[in-house]
C-alpha positions as CSV (number, residue, x, y, z in Angstrom):
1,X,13.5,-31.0,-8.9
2,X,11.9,-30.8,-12.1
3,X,11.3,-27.2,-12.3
4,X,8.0,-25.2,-14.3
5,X,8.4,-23.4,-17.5
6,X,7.7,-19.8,-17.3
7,X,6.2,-17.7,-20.2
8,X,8.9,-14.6,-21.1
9,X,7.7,-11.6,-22.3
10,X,9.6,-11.8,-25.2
11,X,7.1,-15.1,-26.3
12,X,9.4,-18.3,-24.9
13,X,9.5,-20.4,-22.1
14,X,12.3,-20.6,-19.4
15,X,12.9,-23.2,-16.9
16,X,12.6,-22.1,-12.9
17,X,13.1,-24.6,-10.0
18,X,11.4,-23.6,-7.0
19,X,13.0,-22.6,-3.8
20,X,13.2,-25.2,-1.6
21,X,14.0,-23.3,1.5
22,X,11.5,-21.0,2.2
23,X,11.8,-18.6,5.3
24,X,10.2,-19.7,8.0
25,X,7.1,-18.8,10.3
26,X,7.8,-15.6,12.1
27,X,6.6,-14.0,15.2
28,X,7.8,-10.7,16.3
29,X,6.6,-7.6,18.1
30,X,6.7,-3.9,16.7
31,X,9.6,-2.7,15.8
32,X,10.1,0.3,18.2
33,X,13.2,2.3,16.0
34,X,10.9,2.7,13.0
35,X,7.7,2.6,12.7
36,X,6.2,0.0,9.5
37,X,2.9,-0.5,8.2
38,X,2.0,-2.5,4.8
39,X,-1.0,-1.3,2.9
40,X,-2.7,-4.3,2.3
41,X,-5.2,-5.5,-0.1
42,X,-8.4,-6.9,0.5
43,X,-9.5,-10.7,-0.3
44,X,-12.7,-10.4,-3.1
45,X,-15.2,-13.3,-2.3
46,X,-14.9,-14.5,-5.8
47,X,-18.8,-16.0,-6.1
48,X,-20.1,-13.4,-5.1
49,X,-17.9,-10.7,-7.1
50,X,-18.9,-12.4,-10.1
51,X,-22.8,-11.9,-9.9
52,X,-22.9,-8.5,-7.8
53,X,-21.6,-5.0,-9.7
54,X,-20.8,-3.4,-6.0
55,X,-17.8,-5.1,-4.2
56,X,-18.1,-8.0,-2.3
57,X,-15.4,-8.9,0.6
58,X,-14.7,-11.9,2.0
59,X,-14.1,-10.6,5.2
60,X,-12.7,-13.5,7.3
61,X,-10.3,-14.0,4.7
62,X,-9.3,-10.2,4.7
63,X,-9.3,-10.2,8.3
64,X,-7.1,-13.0,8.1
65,X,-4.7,-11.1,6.3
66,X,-4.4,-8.5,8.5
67,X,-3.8,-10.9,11.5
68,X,-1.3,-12.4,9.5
69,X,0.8,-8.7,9.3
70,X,0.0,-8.2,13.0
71,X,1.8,-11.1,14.4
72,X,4.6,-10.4,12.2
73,X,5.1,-7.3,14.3
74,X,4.2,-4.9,11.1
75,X,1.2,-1.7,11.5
76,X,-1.6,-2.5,9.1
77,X,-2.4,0.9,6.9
78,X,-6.1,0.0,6.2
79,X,-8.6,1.2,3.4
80,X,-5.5,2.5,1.2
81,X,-5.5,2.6,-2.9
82,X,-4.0,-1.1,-2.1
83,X,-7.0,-2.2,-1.0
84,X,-8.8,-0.7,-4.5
85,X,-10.2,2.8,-3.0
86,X,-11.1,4.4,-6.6
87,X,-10.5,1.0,-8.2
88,X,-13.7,-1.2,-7.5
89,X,-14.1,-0.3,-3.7
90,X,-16.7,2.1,-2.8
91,X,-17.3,4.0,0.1
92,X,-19.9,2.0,2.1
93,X,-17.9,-0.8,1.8
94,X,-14.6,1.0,2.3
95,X,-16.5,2.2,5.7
96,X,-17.1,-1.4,6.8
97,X,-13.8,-2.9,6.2
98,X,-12.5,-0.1,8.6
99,X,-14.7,-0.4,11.0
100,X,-14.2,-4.7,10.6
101,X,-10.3,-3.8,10.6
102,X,-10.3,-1.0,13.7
103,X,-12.2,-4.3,15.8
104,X,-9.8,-6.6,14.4
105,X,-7.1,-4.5,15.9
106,X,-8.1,-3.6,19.6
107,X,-9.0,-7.8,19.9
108,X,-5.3,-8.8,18.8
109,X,-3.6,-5.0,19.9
110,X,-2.2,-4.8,16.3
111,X,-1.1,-1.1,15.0
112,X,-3.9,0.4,12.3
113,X,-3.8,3.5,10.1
114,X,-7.4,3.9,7.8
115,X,-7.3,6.3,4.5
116,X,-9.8,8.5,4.6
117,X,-11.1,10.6,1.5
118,X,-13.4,11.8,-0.3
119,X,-14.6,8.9,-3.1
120,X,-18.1,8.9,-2.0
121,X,-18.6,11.9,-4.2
122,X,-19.9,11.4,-7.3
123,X,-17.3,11.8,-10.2
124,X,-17.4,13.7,-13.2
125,X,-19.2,16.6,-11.9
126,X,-17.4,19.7,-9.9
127,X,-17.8,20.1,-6.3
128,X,-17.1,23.4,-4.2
129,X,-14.5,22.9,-1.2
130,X,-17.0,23.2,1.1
131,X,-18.3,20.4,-0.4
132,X,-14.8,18.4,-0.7
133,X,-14.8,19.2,3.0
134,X,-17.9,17.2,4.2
135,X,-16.9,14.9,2.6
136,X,-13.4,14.3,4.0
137,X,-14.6,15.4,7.2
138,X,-17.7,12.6,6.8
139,X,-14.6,9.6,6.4
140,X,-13.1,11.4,9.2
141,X,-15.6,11.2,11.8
142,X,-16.0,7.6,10.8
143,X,-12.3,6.1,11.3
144,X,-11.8,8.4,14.5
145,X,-15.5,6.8,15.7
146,X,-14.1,3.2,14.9
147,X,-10.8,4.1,17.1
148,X,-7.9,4.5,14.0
149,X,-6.4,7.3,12.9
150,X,-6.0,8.9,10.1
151,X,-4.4,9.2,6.7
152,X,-5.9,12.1,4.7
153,X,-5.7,10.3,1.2
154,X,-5.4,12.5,-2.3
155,X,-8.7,13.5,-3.4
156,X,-9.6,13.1,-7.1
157,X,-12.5,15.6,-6.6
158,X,-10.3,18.2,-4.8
159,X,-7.7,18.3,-8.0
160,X,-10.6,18.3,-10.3
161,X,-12.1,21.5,-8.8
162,X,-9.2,23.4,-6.9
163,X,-8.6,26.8,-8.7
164,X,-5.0,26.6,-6.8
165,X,-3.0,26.3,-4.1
166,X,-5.2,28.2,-1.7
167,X,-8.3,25.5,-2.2
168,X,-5.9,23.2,-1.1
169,X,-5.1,25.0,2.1
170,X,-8.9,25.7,2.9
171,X,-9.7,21.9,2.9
172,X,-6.7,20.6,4.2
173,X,-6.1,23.5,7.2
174,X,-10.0,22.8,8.2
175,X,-9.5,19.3,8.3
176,X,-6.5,19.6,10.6
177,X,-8.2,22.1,12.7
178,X,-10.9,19.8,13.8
179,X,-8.8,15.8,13.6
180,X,-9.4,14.8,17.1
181,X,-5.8,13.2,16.5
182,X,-2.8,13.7,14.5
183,X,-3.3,12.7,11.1
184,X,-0.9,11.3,8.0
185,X,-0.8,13.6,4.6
186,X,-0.9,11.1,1.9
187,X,0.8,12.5,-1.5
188,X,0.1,9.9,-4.2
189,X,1.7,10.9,-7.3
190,X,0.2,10.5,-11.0
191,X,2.3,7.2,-11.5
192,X,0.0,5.3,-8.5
193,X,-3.1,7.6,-10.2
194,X,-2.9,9.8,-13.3
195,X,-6.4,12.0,-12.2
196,X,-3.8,13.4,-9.2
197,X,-1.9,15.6,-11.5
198,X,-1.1,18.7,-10.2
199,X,-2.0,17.4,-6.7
200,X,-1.8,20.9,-4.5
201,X,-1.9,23.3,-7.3
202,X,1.1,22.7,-9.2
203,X,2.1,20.7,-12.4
204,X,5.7,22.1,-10.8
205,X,6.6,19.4,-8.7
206,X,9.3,21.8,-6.8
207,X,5.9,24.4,-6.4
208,X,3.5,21.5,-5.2
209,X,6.2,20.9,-2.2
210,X,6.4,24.2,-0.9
211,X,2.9,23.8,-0.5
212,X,2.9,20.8,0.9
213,X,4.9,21.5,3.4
214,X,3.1,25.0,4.1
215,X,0.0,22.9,5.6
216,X,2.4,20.5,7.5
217,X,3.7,23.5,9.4
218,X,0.8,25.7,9.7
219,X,-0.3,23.0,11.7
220,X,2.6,20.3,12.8
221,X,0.8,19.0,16.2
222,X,-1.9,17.8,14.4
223,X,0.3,15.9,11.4
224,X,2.2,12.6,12.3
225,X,3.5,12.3,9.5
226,X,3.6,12.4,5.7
227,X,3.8,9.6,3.4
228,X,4.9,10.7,0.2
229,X,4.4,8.1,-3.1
230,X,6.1,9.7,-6.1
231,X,8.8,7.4,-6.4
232,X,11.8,10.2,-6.0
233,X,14.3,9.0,-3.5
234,X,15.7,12.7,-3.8
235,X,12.4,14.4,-3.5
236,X,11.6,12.2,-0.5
237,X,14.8,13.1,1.4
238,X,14.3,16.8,0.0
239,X,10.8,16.9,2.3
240,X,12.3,14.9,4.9
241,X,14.7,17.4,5.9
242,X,12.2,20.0,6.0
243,X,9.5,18.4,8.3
244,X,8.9,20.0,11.7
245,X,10.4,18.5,14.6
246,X,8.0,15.3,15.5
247,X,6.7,14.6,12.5
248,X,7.6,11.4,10.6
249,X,8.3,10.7,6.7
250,X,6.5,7.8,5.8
251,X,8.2,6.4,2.6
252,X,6.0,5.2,0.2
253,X,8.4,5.1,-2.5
254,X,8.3,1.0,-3.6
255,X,11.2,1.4,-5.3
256,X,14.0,3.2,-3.1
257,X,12.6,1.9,0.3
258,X,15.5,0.5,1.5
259,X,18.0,3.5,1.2
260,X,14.8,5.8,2.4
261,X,14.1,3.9,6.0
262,X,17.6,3.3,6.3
263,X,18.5,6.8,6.4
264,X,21.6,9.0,6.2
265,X,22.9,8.7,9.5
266,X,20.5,11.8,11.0
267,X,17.0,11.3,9.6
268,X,15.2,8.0,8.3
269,X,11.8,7.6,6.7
270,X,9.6,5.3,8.6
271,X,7.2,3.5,5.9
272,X,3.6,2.7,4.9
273,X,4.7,0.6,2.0
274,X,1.9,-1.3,-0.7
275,X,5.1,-3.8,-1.0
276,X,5.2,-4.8,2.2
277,X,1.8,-6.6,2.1
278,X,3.6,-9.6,0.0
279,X,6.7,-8.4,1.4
280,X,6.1,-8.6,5.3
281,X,8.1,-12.2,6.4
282,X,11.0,-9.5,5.1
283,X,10.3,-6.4,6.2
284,X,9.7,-8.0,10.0
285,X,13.1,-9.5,9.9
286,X,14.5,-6.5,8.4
287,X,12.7,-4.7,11.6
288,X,14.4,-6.6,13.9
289,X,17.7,-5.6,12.5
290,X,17.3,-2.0,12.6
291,X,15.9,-2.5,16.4
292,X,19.3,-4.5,16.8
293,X,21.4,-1.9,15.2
294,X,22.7,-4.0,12.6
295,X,22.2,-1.8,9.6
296,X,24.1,-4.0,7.1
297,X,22.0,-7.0,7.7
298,X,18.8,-4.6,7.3
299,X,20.3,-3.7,4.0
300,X,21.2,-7.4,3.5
301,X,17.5,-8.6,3.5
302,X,15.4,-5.3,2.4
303,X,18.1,-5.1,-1.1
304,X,17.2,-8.2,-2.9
305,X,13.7,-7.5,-2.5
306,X,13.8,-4.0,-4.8
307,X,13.8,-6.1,-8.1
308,X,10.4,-7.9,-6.9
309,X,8.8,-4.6,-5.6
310,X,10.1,-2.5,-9.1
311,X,8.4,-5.2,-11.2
312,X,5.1,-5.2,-9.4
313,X,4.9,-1.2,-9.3
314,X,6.4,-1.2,-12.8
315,X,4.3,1.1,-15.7
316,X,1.1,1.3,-15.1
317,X,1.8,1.1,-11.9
318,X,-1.4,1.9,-10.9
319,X,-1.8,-2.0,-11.8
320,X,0.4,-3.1,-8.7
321,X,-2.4,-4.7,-6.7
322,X,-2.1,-7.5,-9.4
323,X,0.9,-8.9,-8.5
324,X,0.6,-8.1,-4.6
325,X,-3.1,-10.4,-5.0
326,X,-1.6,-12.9,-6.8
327,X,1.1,-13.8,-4.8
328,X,-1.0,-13.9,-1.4
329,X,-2.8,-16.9,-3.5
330,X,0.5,-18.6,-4.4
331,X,1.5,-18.1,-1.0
332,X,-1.7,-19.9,0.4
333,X,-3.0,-16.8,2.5
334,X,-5.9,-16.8,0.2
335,X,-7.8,-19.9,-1.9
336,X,-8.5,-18.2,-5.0
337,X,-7.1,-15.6,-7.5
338,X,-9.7,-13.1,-8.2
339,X,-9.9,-9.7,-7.4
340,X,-12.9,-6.6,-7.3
341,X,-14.0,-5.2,-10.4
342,X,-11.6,-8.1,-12.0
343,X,-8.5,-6.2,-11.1
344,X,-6.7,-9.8,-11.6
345,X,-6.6,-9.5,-15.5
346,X,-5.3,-6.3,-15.1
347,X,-1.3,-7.8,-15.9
348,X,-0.1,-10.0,-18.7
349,X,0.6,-13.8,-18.0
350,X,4.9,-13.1,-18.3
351,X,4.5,-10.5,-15.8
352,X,2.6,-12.5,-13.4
353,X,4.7,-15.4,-14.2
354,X,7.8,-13.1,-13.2
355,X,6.5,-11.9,-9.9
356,X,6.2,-16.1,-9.3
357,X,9.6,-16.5,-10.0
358,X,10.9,-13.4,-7.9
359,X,9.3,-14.0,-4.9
360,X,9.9,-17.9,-5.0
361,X,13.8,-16.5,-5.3
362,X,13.1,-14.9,-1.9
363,X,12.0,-17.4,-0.3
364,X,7.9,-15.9,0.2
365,X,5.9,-18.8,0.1
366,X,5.7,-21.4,2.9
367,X,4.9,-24.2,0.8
368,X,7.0,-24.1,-2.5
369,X,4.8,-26.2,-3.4
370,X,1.8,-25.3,-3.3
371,X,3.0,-22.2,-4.7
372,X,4.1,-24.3,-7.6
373,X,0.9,-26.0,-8.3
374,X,-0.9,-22.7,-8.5
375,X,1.2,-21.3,-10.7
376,X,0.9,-24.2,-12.8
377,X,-2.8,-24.4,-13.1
378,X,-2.9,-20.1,-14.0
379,X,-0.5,-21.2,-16.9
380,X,-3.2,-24.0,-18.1
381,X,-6.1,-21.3,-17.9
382,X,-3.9,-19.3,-20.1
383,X,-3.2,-22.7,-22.5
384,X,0.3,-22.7,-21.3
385,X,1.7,-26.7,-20.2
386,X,4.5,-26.4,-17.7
């Protein structure tokens, strides 16, 4: 095989042959000793994108998507910051594409999670709790309407107003007060956004989890779980430990998964992973081992993955979505490369070019080449010949 030269980041060319045995098609049902959900993105409609300033979805290729991770035996966590909440997707169309999704799910009887918040607010002014409140409690009523439950995303309003701690407690105690279901706590750190710094209060990290984990027990039948994104394997387990009986740890740590949902031998972290959008023919097989019990081969298939997933979420990370779009299009689950708000220029040509040549390595795309071809005509846009 000939092989495509890739850009480096250093300014030369290397040579990569593409995989030639890619994994093959997968059907599976959920997992049933963890639980897994990827965040996944949504699919732009790229004519439209380009003459409309609001977001335009293609929604049977989103849809598709999600089908996709359904019939792999994976959750889908809908309407997440994978999807561009607070990065080019609004509310109202945030709103349809869980109410599209929640459909999508009962037809096919696929697991689905929808982030609620509070990003119909308008930014840059202040806005009281009460305030803060509707507005979660707005998003609320809409996902539990449409049949899904919950995640109660980081609020970018409620850090920009809260005088401390006890704001914190007001919104979030009220919330789980009146969740018809159990909801998820969603800690994004200030790596995945830097307006969540000093997210519950506390530059302190060690301050912001004791209260953290003051609303979780306050209230522990109404919390399923916590998914914690701060990328501290340490921190994670810390929190773990400390949870009331029943409710999960959702890892959302791209960069320690692995070792987190593995666990250490008495408490795991189930996971609502961005990485396992590109990432699901893996994380399904790697499913089906820990179902099996075979813990080495879990570790056999999640570890080579961790270089991919650390190089998509690497600094800004916020810019992860990139990657994760692009290689759905080398992969063929999508027929262009363009994302909302033009997200897709949002990484340099070596870095895209390395997230080819990762996930090639793992074997991700069903037709190597196709996945080739792509690549080759994104180098030409860029005046690169391959």
């Amino acid at each position: 095989m000939k092989g495509i030269r890739l850009p480096s980041a250093d300014g030369g060319l290397r040579l990569h042959r593409p995989n030639t045995a890619p994994l093959p098609p997968l059907a599976a049902a959920p997992a049933r000793t963890r639980v897994f959900h990827a965040a996944v993105h949504v699919v732009a409609d790229p004519l439209a994108a380009s003459v409309d300033s609001r977001a335009v979805v293609d929604w049977e290729g989103t849809l598709a998507f999600r089908r996709r991770v359904w019939e792999q035996g994976l959750g889908v966590a809908e309407a997440m910051d994978t999807a561009q909440r607070g990065m080019g997707l609004d509310w109202p169309v945030a709103a349809e594409l869980i109410r599209r999704s929640a459909d999508e799910a009962r037809s096919v009887g696929g697991r689905i999670v929808c982030g609620v918040g509070t990003d119909q607010l308008p930014p840059g002014k202040p806005h009281s709790p009460a305030a803060i409140t509707g507005a979660y409690e707005e998003q609320l009523a809409h996902t539990e309407a449409c049949g899904a439950r919950a995640v109660l995303m980081a609020s970018r309003a409620l850090v920009a107003t809260a005088r401390g701690p006890e704001d914190y407690m007001e919104v979030y105690g009220e919330l789980l007060r009146q969740s018809a279901h159990p909801v998820v706590l969603h800690w994004l750190g200030p790596m995945f956004d830097p307006e969540l710094a000093g997210y519950w209060g506390h530059e302190d990290l060690d301050a912001a989890v004791e209260v953290f984990l003051k609303i979780v027990h306050e209230c522990p039948e109404k919390v399923d779980g916590v998914k914690v994104s701060l990328l501290d394997a340490e921190r994670e387990v810390e929190i773990r430990r400390r949870l009331p009986a029943g409710v999960r740890c959702y890892t959302g740590d791209d960069y320690h998964y692995p070792e987190l949902i593995a666990g250490d031998g008495r408490l795991a972290s189930d996971a609502l992973l961005g990485i396992f959008d590109p990432l699901a023919p893996i994380a399904a097989r790697a499913a089906i081992a820990l179902d099996e019990g075979d813990s080495v081969r879990f570790r056999e298939l999640l570890d080579p993955t961790v270089a991919l997933a650390r190089h998509l979420f690497a600094r800004p990370t916020r810019y992860y979505k990139t990657g994760v779009v692009l290689l759905a299009w080398l992969a063929g689950h999508q027929d262009h490369f363009t994302m909302v708000a033009g997200l897709h220029a949002a990484r340099s040509l070596p870095h895209l070019a390395t997230a080819y040549e990762l996930a090639d390595r793992l074997g991700l795309f069903p037709d190597p080449g196709l996945a080739e071809a792509r690549m080759r005509g994104l180098l030409q846009v860029y005046g690169v010949s391959s």
